[in-house]
mmCIF entry with sequence, helices, sheets and N, C-alpha, C, O atoms, coordinates in Angstrom:
data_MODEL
# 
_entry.id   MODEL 
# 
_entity.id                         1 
_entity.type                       polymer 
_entity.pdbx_number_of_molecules   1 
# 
_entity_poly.entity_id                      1 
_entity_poly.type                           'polypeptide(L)' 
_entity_poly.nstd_linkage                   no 
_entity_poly.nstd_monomer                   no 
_entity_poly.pdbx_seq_one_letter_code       
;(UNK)(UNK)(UNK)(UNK)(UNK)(UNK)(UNK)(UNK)(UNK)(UNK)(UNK)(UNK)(UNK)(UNK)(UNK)(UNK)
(UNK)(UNK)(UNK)(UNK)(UNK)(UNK)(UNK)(UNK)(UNK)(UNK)(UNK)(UNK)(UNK)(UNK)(UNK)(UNK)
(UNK)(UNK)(UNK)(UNK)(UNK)(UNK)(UNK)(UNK)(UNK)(UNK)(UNK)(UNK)(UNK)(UNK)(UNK)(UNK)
(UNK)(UNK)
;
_entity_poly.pdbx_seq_one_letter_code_can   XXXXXXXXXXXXXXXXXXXXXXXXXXXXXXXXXXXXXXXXXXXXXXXXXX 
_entity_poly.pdbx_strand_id                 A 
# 
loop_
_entity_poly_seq.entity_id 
_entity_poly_seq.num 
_entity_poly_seq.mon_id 
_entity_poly_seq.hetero 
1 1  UNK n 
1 2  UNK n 
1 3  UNK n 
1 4  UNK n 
1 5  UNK n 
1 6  UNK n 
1 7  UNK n 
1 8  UNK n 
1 9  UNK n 
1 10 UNK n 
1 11 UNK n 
1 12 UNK n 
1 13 UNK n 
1 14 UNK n 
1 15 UNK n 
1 16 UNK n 
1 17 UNK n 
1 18 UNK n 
1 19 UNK n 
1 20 UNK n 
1 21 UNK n 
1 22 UNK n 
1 23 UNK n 
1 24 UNK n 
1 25 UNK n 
1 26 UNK n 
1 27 UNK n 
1 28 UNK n 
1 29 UNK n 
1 30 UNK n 
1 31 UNK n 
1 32 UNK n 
1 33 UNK n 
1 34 UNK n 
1 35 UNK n 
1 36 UNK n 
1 37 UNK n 
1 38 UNK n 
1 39 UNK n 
1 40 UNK n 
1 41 UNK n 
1 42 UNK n 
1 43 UNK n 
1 44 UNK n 
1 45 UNK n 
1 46 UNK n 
1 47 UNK n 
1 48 UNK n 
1 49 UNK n 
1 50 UNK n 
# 
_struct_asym.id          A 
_struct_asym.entity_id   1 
# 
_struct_sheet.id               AA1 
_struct_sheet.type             ? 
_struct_sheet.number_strands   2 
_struct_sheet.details          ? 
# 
_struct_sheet_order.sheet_id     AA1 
_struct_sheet_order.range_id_1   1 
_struct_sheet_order.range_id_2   2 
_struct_sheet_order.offset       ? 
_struct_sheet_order.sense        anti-parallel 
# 
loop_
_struct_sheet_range.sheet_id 
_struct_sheet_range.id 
_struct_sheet_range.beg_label_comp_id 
_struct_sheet_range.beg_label_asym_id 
_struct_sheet_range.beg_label_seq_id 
_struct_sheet_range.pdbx_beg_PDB_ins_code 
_struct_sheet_range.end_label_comp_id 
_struct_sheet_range.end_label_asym_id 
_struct_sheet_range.end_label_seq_id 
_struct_sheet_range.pdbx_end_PDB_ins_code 
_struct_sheet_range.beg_auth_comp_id 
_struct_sheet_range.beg_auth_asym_id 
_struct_sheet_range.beg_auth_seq_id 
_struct_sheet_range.end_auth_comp_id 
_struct_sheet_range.end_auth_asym_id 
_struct_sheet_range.end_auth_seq_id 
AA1 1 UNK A 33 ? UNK A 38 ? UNK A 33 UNK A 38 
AA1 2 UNK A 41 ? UNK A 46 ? UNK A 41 UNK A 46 
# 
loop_
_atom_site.group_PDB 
_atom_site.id 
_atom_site.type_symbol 
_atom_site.label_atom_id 
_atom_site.label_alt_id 
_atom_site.label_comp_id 
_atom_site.label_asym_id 
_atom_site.label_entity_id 
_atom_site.label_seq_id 
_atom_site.pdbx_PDB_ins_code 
_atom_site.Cartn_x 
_atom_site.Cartn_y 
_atom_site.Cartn_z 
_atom_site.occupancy 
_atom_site.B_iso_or_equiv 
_atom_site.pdbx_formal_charge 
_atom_site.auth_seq_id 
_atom_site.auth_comp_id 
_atom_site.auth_asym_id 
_atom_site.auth_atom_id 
_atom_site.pdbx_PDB_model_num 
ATOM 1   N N  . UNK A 1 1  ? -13.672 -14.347 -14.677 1.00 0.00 ? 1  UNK A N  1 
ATOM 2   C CA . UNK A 1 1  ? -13.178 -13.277 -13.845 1.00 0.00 ? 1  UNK A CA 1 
ATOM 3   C C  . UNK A 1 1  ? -13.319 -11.971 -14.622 1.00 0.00 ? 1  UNK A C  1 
ATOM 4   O O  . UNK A 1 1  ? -12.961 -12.011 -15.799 1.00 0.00 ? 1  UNK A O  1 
ATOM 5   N N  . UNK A 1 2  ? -13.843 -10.681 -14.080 1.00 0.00 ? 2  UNK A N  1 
ATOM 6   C CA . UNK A 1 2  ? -13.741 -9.355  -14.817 1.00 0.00 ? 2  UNK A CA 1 
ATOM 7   C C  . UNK A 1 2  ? -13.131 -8.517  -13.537 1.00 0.00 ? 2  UNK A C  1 
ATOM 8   O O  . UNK A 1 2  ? -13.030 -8.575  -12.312 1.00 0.00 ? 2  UNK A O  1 
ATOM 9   N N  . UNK A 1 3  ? -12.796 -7.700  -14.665 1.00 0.00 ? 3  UNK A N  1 
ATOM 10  C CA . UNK A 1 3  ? -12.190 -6.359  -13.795 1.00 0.00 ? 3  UNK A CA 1 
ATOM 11  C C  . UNK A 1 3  ? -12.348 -5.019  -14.237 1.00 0.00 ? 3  UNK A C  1 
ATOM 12  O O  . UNK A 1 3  ? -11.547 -4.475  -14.997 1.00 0.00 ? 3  UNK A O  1 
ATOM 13  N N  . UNK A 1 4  ? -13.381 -4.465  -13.770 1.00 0.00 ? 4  UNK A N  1 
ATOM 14  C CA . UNK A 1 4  ? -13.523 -2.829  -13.732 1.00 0.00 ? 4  UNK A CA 1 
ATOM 15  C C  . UNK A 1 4  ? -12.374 -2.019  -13.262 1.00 0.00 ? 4  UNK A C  1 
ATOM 16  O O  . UNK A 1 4  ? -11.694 -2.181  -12.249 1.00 0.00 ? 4  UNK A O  1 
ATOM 17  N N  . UNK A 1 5  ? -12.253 -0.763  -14.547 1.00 0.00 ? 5  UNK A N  1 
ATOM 18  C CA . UNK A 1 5  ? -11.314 -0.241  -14.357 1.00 0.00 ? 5  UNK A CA 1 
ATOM 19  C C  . UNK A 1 5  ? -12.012 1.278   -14.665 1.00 0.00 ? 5  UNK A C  1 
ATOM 20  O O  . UNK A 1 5  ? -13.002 1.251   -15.396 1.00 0.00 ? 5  UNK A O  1 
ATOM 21  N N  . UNK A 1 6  ? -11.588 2.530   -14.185 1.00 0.00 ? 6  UNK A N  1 
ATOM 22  C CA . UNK A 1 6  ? -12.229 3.800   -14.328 1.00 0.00 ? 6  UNK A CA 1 
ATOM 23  C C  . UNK A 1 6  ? -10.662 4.399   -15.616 1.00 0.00 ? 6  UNK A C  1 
ATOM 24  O O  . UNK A 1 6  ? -9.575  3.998   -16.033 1.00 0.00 ? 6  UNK A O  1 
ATOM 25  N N  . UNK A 1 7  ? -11.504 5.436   -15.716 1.00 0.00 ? 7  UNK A N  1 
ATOM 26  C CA . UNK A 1 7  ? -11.158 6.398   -16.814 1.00 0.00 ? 7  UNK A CA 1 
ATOM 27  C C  . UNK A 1 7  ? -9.245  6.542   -16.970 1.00 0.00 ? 7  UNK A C  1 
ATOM 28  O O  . UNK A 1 7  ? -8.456  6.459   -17.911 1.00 0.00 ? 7  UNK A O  1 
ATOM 29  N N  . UNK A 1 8  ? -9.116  6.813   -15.371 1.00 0.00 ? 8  UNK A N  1 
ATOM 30  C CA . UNK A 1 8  ? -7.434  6.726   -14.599 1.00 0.00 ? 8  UNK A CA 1 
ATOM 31  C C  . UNK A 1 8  ? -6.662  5.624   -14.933 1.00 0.00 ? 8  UNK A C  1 
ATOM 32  O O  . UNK A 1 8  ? -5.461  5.780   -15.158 1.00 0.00 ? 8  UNK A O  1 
ATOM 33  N N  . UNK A 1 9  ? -7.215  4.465   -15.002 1.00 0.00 ? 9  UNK A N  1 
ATOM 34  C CA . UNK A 1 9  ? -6.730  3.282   -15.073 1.00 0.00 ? 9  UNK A CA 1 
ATOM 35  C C  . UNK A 1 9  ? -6.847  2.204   -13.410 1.00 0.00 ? 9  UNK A C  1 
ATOM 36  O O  . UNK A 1 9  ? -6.629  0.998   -13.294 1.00 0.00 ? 9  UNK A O  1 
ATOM 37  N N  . UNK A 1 10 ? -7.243  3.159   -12.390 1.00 0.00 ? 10 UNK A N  1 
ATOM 38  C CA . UNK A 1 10 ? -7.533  2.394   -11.149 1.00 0.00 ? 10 UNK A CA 1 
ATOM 39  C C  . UNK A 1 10 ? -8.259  1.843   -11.721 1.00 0.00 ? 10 UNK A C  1 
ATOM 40  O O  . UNK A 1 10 ? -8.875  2.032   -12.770 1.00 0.00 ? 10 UNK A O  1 
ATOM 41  N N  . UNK A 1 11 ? -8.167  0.629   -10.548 1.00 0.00 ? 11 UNK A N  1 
ATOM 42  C CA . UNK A 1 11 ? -9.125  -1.094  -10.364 1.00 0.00 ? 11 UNK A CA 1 
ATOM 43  C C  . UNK A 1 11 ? -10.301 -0.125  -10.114 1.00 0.00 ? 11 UNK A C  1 
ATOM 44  O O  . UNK A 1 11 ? -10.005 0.958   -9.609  1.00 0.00 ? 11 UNK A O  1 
ATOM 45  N N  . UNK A 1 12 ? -12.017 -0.452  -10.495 1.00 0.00 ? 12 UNK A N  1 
ATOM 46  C CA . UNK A 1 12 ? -12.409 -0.264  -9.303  1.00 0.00 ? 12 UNK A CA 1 
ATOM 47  C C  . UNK A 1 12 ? -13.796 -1.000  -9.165  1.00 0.00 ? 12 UNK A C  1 
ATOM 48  O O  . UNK A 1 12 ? -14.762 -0.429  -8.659  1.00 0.00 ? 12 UNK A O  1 
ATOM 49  N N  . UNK A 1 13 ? -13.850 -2.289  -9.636  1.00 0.00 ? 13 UNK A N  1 
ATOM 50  C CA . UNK A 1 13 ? -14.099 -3.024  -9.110  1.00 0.00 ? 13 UNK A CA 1 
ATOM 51  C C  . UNK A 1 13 ? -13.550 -4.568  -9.668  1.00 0.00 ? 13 UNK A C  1 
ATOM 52  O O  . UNK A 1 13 ? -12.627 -4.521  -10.482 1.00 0.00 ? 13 UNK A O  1 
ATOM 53  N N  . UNK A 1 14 ? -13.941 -5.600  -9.370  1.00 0.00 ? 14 UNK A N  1 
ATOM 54  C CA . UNK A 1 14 ? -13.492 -7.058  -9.908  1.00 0.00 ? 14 UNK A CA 1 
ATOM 55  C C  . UNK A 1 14 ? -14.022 -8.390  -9.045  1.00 0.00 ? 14 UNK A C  1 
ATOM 56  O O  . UNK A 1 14 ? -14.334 -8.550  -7.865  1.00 0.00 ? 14 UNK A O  1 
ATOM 57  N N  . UNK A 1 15 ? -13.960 -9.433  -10.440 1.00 0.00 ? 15 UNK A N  1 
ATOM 58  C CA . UNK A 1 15 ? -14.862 -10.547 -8.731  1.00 0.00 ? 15 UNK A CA 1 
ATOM 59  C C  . UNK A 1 15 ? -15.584 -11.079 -10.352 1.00 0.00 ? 15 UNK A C  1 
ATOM 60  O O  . UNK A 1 15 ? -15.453 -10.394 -11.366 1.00 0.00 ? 15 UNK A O  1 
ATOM 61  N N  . UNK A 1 16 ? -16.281 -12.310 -10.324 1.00 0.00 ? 16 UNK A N  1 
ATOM 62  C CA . UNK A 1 16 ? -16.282 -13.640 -10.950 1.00 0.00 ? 16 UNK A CA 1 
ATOM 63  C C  . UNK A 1 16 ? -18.031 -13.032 -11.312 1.00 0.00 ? 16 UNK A C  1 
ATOM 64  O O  . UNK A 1 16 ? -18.859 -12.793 -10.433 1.00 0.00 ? 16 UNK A O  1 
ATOM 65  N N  . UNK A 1 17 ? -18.255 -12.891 -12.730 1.00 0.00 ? 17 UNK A N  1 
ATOM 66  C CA . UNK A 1 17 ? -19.641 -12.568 -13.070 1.00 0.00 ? 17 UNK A CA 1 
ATOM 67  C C  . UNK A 1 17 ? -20.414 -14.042 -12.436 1.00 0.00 ? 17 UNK A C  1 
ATOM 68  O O  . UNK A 1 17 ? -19.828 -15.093 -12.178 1.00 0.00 ? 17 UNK A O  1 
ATOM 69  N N  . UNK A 1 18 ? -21.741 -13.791 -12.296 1.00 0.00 ? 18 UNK A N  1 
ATOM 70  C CA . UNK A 1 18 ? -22.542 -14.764 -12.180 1.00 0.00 ? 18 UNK A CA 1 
ATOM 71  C C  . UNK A 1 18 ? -23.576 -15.020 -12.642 1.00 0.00 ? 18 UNK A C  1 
ATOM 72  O O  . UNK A 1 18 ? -24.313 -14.427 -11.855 1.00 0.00 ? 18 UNK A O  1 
ATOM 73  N N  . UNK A 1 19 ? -24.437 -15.639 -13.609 1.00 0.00 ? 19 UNK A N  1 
ATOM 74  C CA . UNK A 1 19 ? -25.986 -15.845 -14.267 1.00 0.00 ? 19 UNK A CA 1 
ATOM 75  C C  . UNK A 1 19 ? -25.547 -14.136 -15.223 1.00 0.00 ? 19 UNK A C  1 
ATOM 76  O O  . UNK A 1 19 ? -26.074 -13.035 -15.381 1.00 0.00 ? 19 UNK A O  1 
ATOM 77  N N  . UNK A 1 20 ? -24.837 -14.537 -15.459 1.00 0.00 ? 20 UNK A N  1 
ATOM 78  C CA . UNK A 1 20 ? -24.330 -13.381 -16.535 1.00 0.00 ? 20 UNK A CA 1 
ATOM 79  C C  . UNK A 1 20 ? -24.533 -11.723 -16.071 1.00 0.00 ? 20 UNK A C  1 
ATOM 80  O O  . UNK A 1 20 ? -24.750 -10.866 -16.928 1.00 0.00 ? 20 UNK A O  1 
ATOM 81  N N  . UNK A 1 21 ? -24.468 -11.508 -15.116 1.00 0.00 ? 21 UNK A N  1 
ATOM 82  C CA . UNK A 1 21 ? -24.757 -10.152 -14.824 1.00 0.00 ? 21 UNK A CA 1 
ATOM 83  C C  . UNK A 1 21 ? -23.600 -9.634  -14.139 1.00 0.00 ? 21 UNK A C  1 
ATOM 84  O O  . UNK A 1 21 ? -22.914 -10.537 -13.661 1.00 0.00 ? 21 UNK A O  1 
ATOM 85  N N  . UNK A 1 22 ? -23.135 -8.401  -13.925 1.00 0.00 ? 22 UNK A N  1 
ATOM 86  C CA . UNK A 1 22 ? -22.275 -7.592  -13.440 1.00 0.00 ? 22 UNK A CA 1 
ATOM 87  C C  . UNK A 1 22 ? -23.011 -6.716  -12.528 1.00 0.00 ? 22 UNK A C  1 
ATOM 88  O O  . UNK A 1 22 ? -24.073 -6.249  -12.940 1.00 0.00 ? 22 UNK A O  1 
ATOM 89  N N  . UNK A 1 23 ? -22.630 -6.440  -11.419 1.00 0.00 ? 23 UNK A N  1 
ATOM 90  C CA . UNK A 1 23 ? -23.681 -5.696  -10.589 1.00 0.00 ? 23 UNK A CA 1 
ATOM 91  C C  . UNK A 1 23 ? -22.531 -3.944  -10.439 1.00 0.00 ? 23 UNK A C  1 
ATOM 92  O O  . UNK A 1 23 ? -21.458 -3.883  -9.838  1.00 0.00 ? 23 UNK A O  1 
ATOM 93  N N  . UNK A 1 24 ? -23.124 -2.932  -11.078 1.00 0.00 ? 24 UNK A N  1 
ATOM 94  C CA . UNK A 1 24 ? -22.068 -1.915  -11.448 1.00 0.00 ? 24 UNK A CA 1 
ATOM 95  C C  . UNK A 1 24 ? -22.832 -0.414  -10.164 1.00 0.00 ? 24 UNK A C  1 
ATOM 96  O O  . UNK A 1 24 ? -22.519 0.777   -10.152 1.00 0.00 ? 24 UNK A O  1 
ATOM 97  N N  . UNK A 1 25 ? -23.629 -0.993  -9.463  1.00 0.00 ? 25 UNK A N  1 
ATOM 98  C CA . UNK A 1 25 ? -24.730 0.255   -9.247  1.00 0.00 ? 25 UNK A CA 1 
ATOM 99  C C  . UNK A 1 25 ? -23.877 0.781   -7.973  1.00 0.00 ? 25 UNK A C  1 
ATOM 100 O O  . UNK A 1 25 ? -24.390 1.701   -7.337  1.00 0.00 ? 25 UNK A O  1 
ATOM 101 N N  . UNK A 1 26 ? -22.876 0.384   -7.629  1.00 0.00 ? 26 UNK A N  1 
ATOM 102 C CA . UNK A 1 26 ? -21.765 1.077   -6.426  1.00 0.00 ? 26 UNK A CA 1 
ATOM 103 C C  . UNK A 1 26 ? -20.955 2.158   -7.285  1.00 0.00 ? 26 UNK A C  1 
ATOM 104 O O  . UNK A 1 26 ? -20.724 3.300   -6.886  1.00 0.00 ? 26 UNK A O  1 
ATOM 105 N N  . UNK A 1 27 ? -20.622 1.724   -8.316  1.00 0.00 ? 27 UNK A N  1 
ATOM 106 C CA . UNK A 1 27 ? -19.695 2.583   -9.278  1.00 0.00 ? 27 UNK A CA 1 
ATOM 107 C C  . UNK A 1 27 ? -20.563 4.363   -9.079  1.00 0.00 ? 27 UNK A C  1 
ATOM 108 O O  . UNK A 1 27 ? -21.747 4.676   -9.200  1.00 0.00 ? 27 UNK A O  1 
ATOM 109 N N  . UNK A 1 28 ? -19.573 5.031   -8.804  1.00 0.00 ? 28 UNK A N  1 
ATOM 110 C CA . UNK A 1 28 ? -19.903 6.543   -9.593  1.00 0.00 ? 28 UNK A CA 1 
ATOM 111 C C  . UNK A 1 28 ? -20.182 6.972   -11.095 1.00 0.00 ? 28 UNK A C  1 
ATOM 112 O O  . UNK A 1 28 ? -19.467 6.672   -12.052 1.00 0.00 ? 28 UNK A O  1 
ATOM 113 N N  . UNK A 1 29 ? -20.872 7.418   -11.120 1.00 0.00 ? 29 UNK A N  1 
ATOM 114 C CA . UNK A 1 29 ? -21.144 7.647   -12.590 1.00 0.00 ? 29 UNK A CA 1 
ATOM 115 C C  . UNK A 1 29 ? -19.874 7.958   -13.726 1.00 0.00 ? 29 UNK A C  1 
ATOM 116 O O  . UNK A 1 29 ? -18.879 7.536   -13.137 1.00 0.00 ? 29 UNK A O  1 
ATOM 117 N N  . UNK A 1 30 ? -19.654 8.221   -14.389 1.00 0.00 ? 30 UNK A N  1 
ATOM 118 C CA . UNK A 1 30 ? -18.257 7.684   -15.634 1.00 0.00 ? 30 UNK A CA 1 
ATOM 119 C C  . UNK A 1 30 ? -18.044 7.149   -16.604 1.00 0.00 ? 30 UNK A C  1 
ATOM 120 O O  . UNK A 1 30 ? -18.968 6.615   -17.219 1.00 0.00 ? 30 UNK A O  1 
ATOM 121 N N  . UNK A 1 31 ? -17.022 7.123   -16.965 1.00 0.00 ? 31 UNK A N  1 
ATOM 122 C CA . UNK A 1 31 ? -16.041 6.287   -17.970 1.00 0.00 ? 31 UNK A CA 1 
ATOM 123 C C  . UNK A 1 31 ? -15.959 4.814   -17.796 1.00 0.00 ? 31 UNK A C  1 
ATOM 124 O O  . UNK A 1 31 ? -16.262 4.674   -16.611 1.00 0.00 ? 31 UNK A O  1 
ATOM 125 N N  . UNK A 1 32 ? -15.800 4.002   -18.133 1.00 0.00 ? 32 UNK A N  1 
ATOM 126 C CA . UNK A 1 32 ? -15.079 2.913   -17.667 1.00 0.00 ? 32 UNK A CA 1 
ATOM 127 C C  . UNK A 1 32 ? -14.902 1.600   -18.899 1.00 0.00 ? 32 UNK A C  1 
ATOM 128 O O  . UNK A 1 32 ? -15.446 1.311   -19.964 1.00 0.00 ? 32 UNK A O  1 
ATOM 129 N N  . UNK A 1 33 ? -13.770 1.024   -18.005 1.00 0.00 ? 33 UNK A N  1 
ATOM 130 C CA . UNK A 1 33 ? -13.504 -0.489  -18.962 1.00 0.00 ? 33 UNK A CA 1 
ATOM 131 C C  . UNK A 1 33 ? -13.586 -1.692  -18.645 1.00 0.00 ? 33 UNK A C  1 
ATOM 132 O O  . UNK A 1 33 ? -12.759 -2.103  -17.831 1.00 0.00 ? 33 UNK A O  1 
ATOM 133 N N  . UNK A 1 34 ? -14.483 -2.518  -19.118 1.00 0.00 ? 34 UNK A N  1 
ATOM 134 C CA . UNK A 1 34 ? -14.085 -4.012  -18.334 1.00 0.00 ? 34 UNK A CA 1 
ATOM 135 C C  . UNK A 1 34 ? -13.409 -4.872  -19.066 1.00 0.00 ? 34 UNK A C  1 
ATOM 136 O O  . UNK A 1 34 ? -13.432 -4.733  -20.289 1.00 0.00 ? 34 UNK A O  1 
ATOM 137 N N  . UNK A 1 35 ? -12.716 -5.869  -18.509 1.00 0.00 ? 35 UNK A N  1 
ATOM 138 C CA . UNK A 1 35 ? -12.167 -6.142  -19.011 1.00 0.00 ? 35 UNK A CA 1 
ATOM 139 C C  . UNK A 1 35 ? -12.643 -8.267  -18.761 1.00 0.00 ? 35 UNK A C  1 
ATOM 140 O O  . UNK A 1 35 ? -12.222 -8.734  -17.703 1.00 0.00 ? 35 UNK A O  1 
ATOM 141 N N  . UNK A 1 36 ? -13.172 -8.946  -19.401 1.00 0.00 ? 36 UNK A N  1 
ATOM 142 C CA . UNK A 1 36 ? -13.583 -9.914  -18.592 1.00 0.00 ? 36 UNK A CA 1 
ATOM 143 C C  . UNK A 1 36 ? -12.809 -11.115 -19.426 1.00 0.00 ? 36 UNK A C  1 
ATOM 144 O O  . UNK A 1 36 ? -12.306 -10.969 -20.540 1.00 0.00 ? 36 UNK A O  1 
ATOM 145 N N  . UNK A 1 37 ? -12.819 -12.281 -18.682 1.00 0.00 ? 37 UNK A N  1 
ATOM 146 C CA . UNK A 1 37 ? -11.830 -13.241 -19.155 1.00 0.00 ? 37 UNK A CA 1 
ATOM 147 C C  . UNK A 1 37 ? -12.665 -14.587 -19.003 1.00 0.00 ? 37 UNK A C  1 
ATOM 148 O O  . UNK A 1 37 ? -13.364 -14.657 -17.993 1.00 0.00 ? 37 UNK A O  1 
ATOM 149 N N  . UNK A 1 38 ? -12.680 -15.782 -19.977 1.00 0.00 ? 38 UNK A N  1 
ATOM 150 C CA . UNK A 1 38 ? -13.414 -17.107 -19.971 1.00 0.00 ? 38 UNK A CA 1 
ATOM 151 C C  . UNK A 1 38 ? -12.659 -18.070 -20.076 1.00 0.00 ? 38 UNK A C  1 
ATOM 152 O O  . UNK A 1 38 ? -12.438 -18.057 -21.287 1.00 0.00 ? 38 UNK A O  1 
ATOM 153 N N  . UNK A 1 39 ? -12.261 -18.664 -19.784 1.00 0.00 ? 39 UNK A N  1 
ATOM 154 C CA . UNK A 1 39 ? -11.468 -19.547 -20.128 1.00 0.00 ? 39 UNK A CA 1 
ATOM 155 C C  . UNK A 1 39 ? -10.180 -19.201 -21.069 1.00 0.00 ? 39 UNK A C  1 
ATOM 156 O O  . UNK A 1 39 ? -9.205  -18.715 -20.496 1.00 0.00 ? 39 UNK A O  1 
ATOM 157 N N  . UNK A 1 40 ? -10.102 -19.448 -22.664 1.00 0.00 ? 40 UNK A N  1 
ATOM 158 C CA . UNK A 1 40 ? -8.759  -18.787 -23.005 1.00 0.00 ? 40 UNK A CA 1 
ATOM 159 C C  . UNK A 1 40 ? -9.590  -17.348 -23.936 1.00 0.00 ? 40 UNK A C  1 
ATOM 160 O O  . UNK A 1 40 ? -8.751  -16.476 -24.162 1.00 0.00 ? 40 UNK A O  1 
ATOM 161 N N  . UNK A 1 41 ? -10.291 -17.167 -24.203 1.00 0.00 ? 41 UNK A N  1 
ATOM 162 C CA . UNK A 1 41 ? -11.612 -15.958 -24.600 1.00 0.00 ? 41 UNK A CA 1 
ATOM 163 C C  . UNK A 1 41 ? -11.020 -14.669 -23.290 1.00 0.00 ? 41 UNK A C  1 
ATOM 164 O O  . UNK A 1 41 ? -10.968 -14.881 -22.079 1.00 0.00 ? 41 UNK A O  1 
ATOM 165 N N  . UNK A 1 42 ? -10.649 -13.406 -23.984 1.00 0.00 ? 42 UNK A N  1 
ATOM 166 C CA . UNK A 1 42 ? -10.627 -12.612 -23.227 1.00 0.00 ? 42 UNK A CA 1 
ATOM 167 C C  . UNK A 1 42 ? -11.888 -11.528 -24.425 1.00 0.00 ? 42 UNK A C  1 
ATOM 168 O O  . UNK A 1 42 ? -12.121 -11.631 -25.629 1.00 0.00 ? 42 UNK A O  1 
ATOM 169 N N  . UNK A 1 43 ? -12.263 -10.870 -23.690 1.00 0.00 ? 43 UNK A N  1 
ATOM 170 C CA . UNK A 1 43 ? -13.400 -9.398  -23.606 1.00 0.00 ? 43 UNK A CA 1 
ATOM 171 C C  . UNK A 1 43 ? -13.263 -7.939  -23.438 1.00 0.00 ? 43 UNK A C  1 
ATOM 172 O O  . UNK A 1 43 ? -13.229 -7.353  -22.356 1.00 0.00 ? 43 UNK A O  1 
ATOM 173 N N  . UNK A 1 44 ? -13.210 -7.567  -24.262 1.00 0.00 ? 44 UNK A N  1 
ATOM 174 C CA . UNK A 1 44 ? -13.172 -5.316  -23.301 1.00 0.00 ? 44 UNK A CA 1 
ATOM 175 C C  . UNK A 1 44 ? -14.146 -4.664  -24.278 1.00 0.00 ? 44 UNK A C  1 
ATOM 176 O O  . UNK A 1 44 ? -14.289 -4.902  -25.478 1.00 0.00 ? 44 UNK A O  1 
ATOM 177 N N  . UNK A 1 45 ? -14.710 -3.892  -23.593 1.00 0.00 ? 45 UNK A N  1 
ATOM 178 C CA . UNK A 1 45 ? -15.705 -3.263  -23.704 1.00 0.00 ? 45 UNK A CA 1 
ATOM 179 C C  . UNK A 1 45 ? -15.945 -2.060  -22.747 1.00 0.00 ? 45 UNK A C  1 
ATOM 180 O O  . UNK A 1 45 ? -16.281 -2.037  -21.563 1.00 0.00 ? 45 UNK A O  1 
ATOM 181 N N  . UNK A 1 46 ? -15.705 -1.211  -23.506 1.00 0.00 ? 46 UNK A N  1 
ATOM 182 C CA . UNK A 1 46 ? -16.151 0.626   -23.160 1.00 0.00 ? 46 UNK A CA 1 
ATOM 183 C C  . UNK A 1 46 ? -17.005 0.522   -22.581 1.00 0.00 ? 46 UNK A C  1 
ATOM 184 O O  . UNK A 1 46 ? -17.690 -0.469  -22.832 1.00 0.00 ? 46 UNK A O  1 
ATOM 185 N N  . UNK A 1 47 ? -17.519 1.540   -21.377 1.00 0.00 ? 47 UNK A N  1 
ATOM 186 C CA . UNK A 1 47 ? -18.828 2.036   -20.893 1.00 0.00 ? 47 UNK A CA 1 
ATOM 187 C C  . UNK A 1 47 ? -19.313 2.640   -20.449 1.00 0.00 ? 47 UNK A C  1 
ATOM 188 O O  . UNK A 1 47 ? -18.720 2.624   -19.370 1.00 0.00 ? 47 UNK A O  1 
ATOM 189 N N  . UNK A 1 48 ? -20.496 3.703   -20.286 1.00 0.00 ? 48 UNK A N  1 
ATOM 190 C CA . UNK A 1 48 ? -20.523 4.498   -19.328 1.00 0.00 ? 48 UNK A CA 1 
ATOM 191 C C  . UNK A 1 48 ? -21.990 4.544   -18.643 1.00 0.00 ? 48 UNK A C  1 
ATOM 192 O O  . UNK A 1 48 ? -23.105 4.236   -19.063 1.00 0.00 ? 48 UNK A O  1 
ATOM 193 N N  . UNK A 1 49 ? -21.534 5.045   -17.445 1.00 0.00 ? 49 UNK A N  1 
ATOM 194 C CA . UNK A 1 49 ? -22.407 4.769   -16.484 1.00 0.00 ? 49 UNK A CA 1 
ATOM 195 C C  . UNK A 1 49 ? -22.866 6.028   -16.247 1.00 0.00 ? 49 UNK A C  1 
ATOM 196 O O  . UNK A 1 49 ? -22.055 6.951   -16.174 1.00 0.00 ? 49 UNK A O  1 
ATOM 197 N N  . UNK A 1 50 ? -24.611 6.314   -16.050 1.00 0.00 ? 50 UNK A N  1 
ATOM 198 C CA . UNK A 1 50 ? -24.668 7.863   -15.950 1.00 0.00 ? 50 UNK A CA 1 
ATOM 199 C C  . UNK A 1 50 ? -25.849 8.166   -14.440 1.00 0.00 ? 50 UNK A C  1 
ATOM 200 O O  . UNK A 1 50 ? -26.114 9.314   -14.084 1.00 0.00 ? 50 UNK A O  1 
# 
């Protein structure tokens, strides 16, 4: 499970990666954080989208 989050801290997006990809191309350009989770393995990682 991951969850996109913008600069504010709103959700703004989330939903179960698949064949390892994140599909981000709805997002507005920005800041952002994901935050993704595997089993007991959690993930975050900065990013920006331009």
């Amino acid at each position: 499970m991951y969850y996109i989050f913008d600069i504010t801290g709103k959700a703004a997006l989330r939903g179960s990666a698949s064949a390892n990809r994140i599909e981000v191309a709805t997002l507005p350009p920005g800041s952002y954080m994901l935050h993704f989770s595997q089993g007991k393995a959690a993930y975050h990682l900065k990013f920006i989208k331009k």
